[in-house]
C-alpha positions as CSV (number, residue, x, y, z in Angstrom):
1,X,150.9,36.3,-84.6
2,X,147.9,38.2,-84.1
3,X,144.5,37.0,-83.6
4,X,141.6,37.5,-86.5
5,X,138.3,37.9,-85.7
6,X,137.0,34.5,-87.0
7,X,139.4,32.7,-84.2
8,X,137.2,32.0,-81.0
9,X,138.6,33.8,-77.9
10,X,138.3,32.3,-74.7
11,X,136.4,33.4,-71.9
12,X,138.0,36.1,-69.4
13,X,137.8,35.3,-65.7
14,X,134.9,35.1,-64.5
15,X,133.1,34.8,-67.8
16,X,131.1,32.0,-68.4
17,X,130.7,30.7,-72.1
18,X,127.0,30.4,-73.3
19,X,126.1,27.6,-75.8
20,X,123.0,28.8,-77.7
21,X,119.9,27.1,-76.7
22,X,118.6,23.8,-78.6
23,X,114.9,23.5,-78.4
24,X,113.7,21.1,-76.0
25,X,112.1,17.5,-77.3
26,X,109.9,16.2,-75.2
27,X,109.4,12.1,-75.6
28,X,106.6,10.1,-74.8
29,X,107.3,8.1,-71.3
30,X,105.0,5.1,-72.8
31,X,106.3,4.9,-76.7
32,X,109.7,6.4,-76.7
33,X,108.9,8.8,-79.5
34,X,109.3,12.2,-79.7
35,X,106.3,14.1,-79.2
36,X,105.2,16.1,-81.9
37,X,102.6,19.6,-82.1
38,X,99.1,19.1,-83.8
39,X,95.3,20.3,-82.3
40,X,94.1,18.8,-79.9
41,X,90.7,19.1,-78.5
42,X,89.9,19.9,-74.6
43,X,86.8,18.7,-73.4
44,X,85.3,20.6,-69.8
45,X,82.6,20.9,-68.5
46,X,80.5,20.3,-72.0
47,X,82.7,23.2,-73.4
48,X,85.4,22.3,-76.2
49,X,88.2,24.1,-77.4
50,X,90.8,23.5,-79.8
51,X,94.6,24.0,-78.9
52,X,98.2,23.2,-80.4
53,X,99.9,21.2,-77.8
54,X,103.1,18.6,-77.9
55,X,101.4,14.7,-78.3
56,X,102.6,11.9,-78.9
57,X,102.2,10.8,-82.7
58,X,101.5,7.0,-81.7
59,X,99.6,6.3,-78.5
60,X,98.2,10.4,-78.4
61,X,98.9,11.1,-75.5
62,X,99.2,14.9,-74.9
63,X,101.8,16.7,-72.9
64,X,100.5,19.9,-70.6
65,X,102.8,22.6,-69.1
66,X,102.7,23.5,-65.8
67,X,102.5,26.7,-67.3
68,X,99.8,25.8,-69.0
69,X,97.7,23.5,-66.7
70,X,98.6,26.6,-64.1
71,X,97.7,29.7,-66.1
72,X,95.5,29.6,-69.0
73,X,93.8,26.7,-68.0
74,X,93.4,27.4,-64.4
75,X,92.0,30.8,-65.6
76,X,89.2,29.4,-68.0
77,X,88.3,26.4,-65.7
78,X,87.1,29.4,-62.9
79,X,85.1,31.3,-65.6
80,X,83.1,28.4,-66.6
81,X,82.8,27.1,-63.2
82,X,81.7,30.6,-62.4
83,X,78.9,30.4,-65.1
């Protein structure tokens, strides 16, 4: 019988088989509910921005990379402390 090529084949030795990647949902630690995107502003320094960031759609809490907190924000925190 020979194999089509709509039948899965298993992986060789040594192979490992790769699931494709679901997108991560973050959930609020206070609520329980998954967190959801929408603007949020930042407030520092008297300076505002506006930014799309994972909150959570009942209590508003707002979730923050370390990526994030790390990088961008590190980065414009020193310019307007260098002002």
């Amino acid at each position: 019988m020979a194999e089509n090529d709509e039948q899965k084949k298993a992986p060789e030795a040594g192979q490992v088989e790769t699931q494709p990647e679901q997108p991560r949902v973050w959930k609020c630690g206070r609520c329980k509910c998954d967190l959801v995107t929408k603007k949020v502003e930042l407030d520092y320094m008297g300076y505002s921005i506006s930014h799309e960031l994972p909150a959570c759609p009942k209590c508003g809490k707002v979730y923050i990379s370390k990526e994030l907190a790390e990088g961008r924000m590190c980065e414009v925190e020193q310019t307007l402390e260098d002002k």
